[in-house]
C-alpha positions as CSV (number, residue, x, y, z in Angstrom):
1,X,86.7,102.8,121.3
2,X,88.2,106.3,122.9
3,X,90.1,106.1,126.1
4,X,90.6,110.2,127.3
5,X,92.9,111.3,128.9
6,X,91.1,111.5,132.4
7,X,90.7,108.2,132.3
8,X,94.3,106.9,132.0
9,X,95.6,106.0,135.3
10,X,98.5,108.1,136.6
11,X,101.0,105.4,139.0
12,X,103.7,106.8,141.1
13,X,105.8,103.8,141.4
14,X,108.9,104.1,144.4
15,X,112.0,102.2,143.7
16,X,110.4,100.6,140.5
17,X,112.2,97.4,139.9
18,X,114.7,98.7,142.6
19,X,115.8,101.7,141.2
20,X,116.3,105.2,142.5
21,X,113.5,107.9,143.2
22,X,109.6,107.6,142.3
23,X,108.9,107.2,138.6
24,X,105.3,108.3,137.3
25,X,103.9,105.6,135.1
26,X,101.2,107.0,133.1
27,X,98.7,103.8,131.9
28,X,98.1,104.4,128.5
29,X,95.9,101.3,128.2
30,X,95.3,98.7,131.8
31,X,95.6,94.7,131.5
32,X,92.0,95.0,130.4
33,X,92.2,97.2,127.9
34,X,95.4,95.1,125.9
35,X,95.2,92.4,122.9
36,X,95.9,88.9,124.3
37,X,99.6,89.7,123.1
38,X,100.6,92.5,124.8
39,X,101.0,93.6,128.7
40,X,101.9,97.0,128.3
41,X,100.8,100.0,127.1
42,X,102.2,103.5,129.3
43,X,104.9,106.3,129.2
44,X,107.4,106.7,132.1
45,X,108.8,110.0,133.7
46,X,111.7,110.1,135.3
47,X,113.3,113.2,137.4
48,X,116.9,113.4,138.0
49,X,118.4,110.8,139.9
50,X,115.0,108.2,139.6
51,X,116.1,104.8,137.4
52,X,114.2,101.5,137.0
53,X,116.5,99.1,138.5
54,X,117.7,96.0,135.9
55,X,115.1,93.5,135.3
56,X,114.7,90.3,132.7
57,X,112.0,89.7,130.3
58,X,111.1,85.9,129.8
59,X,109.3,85.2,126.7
60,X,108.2,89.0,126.1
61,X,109.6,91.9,124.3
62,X,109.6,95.3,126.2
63,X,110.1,98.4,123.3
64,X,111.1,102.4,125.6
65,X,110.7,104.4,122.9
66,X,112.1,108.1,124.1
67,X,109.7,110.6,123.7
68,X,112.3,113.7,125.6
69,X,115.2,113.9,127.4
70,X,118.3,111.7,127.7
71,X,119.1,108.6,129.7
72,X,121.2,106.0,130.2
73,X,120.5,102.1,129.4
74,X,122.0,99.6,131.1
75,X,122.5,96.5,129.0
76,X,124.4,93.4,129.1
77,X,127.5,95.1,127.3
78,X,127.5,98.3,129.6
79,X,125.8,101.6,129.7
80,X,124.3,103.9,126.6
81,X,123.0,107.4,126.2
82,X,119.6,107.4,124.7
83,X,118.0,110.6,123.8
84,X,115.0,111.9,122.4
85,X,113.8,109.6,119.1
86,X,115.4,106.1,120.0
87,X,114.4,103.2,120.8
88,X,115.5,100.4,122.6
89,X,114.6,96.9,122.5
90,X,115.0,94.5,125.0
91,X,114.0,90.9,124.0
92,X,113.6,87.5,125.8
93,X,115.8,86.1,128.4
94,X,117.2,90.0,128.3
95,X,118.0,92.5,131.0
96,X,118.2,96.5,131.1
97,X,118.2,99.1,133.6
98,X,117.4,103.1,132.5
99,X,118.2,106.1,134.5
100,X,118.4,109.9,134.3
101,X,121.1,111.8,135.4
102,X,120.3,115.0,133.8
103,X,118.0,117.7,135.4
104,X,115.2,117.4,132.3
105,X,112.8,115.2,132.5
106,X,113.5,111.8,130.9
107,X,109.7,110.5,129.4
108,X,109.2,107.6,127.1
109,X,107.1,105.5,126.0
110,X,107.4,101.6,127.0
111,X,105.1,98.8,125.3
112,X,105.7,94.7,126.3
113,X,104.5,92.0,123.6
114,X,104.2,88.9,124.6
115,X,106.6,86.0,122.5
């Protein structure tokens, strides 16, 4: 199977999670389109000032991989700069919260397998 580009769905999500700004989800792959184990498959842009407010994962695993930019993660031992080639990895019964302050574009790439 091919999935083009044109048919990816573009979301612009306000206050995702209760964060800041609108954040453009691109949906790589729909519910419909994952393995049994997985939930999701999309990159995220974020402008300056736009965050995804802190949220937990229960029995899941949520991988942002950054694909350009810099951010900052919110974890449950304080804030960190992410840039351009990490990854972070938030696992279950964990929280984070991401954010760009800078005036690039922050895109990456989040995937969520299920425990």
């Amino acid at each position: 199977m091919i999935k083009t580009k044109n048919e990816m769905k573009i979301i612009e999500r306000e206050h995702m999670r209760d964060g800041s700004g609108t954040v453009i989800q691109n949906e790589i792959l729909s519910s419909l389109d994952m393995a049994k184990h997985a939930r999701m498959f999309s990159t995220f842009t974020l402008k300056k000032g736009c965050s995804i407010g802190e949220h937990t994962h229960i029995k899941e695993t949520e991988y942002y991989y950054i694909l350009s930019g810099e951010g900052v993660v919110t974890e449950k031992d304080g804030d960190k700069l992410v840039k351009a080639g990490d990854i972070v990895i938030t696992g279950d019964n964990e929280s984070h919260a991401i954010r760009n302050d800078k005036d690039e574009d922050l895109i990456f790439m989040a995937i969520i397998i299920l425990d």
